[in-house]
C-alpha positions in Angstrom: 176.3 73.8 140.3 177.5 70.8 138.6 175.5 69.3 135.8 175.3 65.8 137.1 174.7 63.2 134.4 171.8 61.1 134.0 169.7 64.1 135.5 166.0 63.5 135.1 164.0 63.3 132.4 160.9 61.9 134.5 157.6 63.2 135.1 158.3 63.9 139.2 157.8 67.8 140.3 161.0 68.9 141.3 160.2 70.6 144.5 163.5 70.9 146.3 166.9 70.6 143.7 170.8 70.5 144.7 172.0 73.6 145.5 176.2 73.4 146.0 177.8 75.7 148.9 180.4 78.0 148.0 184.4 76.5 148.1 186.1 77.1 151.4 189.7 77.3 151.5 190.5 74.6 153.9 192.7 72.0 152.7 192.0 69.4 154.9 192.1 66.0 153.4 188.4 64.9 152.8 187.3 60.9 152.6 186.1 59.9 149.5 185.2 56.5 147.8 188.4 54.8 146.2 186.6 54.2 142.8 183.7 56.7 142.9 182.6 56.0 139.3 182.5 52.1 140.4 180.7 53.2 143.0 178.2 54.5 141.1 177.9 51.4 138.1 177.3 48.8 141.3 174.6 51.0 142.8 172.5 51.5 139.5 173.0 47.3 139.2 171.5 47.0 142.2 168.6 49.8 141.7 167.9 47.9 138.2 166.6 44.4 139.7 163.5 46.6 140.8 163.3 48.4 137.8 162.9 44.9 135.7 159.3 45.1 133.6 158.3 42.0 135.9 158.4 43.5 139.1 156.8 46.6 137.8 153.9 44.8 136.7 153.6 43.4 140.0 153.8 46.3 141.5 150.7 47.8 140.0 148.6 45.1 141.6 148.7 47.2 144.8 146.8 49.9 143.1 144.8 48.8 139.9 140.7 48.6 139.7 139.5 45.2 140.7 142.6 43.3 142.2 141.9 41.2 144.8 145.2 42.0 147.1 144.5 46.0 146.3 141.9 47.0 148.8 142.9 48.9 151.4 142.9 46.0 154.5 144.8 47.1 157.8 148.3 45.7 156.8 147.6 46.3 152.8 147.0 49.6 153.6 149.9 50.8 155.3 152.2 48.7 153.0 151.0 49.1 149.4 153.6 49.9 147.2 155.2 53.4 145.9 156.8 53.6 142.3 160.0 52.6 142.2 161.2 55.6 140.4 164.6 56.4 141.9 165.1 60.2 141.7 168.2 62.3 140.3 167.5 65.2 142.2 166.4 65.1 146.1 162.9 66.3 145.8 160.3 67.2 148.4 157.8 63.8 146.9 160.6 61.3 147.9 160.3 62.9 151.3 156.8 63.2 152.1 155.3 60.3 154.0 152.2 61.3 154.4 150.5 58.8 152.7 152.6 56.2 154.6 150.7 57.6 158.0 147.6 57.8 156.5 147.5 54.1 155.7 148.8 53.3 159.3 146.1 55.4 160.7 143.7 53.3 158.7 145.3 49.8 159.8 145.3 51.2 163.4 141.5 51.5 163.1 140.6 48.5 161.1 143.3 45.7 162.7 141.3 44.8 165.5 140.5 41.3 165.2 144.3 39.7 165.5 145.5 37.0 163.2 143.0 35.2 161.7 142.7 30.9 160.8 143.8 32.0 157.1 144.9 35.2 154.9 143.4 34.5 151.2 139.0 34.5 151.3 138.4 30.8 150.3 136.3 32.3 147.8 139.6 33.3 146.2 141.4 30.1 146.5 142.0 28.2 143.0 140.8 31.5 141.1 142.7 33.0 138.5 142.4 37.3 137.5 143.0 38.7 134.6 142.6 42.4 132.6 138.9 42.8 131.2 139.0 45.9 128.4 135.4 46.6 128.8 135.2 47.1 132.6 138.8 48.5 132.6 139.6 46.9 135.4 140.4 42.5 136.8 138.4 40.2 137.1 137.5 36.5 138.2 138.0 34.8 135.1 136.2 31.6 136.0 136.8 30.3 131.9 140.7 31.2 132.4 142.7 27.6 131.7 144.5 26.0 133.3 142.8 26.8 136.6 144.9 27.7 139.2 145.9 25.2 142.1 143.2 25.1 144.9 145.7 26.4 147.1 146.5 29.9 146.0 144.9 33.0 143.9 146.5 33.9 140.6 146.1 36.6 138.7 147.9 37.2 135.9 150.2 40.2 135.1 150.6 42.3 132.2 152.8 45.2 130.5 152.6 48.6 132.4 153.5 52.1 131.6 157.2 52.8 133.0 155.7 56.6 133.5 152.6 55.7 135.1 152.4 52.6 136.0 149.0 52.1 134.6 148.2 48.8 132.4 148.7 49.4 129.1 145.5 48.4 126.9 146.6 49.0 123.8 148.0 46.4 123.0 147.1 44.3 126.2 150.0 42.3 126.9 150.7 39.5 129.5 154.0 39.5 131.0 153.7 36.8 133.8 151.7 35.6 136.9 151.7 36.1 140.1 150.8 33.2 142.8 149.8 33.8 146.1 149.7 30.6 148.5 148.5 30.7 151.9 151.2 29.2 154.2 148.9 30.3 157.6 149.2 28.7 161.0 147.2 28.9 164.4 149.9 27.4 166.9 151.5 29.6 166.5 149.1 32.3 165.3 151.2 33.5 162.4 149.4 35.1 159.2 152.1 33.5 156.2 151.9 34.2 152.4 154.3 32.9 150.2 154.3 34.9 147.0 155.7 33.3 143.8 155.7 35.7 140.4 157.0 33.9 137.1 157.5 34.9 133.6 155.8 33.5 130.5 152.7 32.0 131.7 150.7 29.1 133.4 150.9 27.1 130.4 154.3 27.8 129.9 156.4 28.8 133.0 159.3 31.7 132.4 161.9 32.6 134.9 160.7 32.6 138.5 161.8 36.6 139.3 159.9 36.7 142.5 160.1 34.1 145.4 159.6 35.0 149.1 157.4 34.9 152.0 155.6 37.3 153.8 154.4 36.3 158.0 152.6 38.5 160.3 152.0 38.9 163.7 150.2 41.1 166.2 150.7 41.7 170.1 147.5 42.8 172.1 144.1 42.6 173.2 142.8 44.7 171.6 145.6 45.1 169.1 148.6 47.4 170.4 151.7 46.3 167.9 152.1 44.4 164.8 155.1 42.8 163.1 155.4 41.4 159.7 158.5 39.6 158.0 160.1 38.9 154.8 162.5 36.6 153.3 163.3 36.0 149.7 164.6 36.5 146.6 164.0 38.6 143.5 166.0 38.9 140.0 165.8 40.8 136.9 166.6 37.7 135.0 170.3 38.6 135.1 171.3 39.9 138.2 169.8 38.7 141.7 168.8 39.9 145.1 168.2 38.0 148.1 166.8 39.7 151.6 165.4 39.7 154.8 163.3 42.1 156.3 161.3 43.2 159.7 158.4 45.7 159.7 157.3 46.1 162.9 154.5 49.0 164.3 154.0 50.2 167.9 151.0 51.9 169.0 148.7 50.9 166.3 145.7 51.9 168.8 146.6 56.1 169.1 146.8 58.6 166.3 150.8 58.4 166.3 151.6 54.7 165.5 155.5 54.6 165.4 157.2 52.5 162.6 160.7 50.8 162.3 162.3 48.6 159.4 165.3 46.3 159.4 166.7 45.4 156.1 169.0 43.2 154.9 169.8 42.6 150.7 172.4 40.8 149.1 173.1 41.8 145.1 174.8 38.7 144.0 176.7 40.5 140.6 178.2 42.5 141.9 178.8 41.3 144.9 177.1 43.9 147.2 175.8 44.0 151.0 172.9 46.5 151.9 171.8 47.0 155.2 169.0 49.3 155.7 167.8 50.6 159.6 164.7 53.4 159.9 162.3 54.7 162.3 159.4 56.8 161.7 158.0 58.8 164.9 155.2 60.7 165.8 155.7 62.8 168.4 151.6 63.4 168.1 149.4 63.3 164.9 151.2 66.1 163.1 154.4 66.0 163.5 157.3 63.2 162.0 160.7 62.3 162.4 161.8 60.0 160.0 165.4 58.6 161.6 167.6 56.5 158.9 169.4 55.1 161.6 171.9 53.2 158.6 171.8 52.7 155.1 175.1 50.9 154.4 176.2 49.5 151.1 179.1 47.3 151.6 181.7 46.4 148.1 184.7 44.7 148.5 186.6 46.4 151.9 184.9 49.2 151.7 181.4 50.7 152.8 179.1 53.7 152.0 177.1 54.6 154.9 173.7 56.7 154.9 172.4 58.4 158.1 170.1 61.1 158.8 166.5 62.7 159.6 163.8 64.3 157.9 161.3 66.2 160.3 157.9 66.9 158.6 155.2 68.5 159.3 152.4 66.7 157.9 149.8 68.8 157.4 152.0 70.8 155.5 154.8 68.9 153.9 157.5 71.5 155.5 160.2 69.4 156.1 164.1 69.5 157.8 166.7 67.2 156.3 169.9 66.4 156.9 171.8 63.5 156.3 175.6 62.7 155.7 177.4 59.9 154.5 180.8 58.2 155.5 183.2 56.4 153.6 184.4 53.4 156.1 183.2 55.8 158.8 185.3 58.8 157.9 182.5 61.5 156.6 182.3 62.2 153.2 179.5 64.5 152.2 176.7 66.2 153.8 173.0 67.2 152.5 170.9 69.8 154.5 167.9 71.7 154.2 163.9 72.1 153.5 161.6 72.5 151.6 162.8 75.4 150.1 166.3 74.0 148.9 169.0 71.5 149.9 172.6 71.8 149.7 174.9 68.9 149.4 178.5 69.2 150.5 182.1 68.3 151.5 182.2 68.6 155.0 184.9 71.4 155.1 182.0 73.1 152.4 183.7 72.0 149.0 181.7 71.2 146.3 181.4 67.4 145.0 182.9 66.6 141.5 180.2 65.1 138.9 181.4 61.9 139.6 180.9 62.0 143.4 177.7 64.1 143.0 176.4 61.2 140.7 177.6 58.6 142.8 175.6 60.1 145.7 172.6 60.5 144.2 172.9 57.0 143.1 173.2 56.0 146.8 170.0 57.8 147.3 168.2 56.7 144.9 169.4 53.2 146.2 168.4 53.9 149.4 164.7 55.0 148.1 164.2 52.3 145.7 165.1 49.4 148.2 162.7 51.5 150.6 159.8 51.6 148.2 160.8 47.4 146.9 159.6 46.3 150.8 156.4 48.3 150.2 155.7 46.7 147.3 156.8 43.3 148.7 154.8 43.6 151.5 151.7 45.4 149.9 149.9 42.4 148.4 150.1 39.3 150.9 149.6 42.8 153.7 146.3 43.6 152.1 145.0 40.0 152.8 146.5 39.7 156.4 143.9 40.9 159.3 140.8 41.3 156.2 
């Protein structure tokens, strides 16, 4: 088995590693990328604009004690982030979406009401929250200065840890803010947050590294589907991303909601196009199909291209994968398996080289983190739409 480099030192349980079939003795000419090890640097650029300290700290808003866009509300719920963490070995956590269906069982119960005349509380409108060390958790700091705008909440973002991504007390440091402006309408009935996160801080405005709006609309009375959309940008300070993105749900009122997300990003150094297509199914309350219909990464002439299915069982986390991936849409490797172990392989059953093995699981973890970066896009503004 290769020893792929950049292999994980992380704190993920490694449930289901690599495993390389045997050499065959076909010589049949396989496709591969032209410059695998460019391959490779571009996709780790891209993966780093999520990984920036910025967008980590407003990740954790999704999760941490006392943040106003962390309960659990019907879109919230389903869309509250995951850690962007992207893996260096496929492992069974990166392919259980349990929680996912869980959280869109609970917004198929709660979204009942439609779209409402506004998505922020007025009672959170021109409020700012910060990190209180006694109560370990935020808070409405009423003596916070300057106030915040009328208009939006704020709340104020601090240093996490990269492992946990728990707010780090010791010492408490803020990194930036985070604005969230209602943009609502009622003709049409759209639910609209635009989301603005800056460096530095309200007295003295950094680098903008998080711009975009979230809207939301439902279908049905009562409530049978539910579509929400992004459009934005976000940078590491260095390096940006732009995108566009659909999340729509179908049968929000059974057990076995179905999901499907349409993706578009643009790095813009270097220059890269990603376009991401998934379904997840329920053929009934227990069983999943997670479809990636595409995940193509387009550099210069030439494209990487994604595809596959997981089946899971969810009470269980038993799982079926398989997924391969062409180069300009002549196959280049293949991944299979379960729970038990995955092989990844030519298609004539020749082991990758380190650089190709790399390079995939860099296309992986691409395809993960960009996954995982709509959650937590979506995940704040989500938890205020339908509350």
């Amino acid at each position: 088995m290769p020893s792929y480099r950049r292999l994980p030192r992380c704190g993920l349980a490694v449930a289901a590693a690599f495993a390389i079939a045997a050499c065959s003795e076909s010589t049949a000419p396989q496709a591969h990328p032209s410059d695998v090890r460019g391959l490779s640097s571009d996709l780790q650029a891209a993966s780093e604009v999520f990984a920036s300290s910025t967008f980590q700290s407003f990740s954790a808003l999704s999760f941490v004690d006392g943040s106003p866009v962390a309960a659990p509300q019907p879109a919230g719920g389903l869309l509250r982030a995951a850690p962007i963490v992207p893996p260096r070995a496929l492992a069974a956590p990166y392919l259980d979406r349990r929680p996912q269906l869980q959280a869109l069982r609970r917004m198929a119960a709660y979204f009942r009401n439609g779209i409402t005349a506004g998505v922020i509380p007025p009672a959170l409108l021109g409020r700012t929250f910060t990190w209180d060390l006694t109560t370990h958790a935020y808070v409405d700091d009423a003596a916070y200065t300057p106030a915040a705008p009328s208009d939006r909440v704020r709340i104020i973002l601090y240093a996490v840890s990269p492992a946990t991504g728990d707010i780090i007390e010791s010492p408490l440091t803020p990194v930036g803010y985070a604005d969230l402006i209602d943009e609502s309408t009622t003709s049409p009935p759209v639910d609209k947050v635009h989301i603005i996160v800056t460096g530095g801080s309200p007295t003295s405005p950094g680098t903008v590294y998080i711009d975009y709006t979230v809207s939301a609309q439902v279908t049905g009375n009562p409530i049978t589907a539910f579509t929400a959309a992004a459009t934005g940008s976000v940078t590491d300070g260095t390096n940006s991303i732009t995108f566009t993105a659909t999340y729509g749900v179908t049968q929000v009122n059974t057990d076995n909601p179905d999901v499907a997300v349409d993706v578009t990003w643009a790095l813009s150094n270097p220059a890269l196009q990603l376009t991401l297509h998934e379904t997840l199914t329920l053929s009934d309350a227990d069983h999943l199909t997670f479809n990636v219909g595409e995940f193509s990464v387009k550099r210069g002439t030439e494209t990487v291209t994604l595809t596959g299915s997981v089946s899971t069982v969810l009470s269980t986390g038993v799982f079926d994968l398989t997924l391969s991936v062409d180069v300009n849409r002549s196959r280049w490797a293949m991944v299979t398996g379960n729970e038990a172990g995955v092989t990844l392989r030519h298609p004539d059953g020749t082991q990758l080289s380190d650089p190709e093995g790399q390079a995939f699981l860099d296309l992986f973890g691409l395809w993960l983190t960009s996954d995982f970066a709509m959650a937590i896009l979506f995940g704040p503004p989500g938890s205020l739409m339908g509350a």
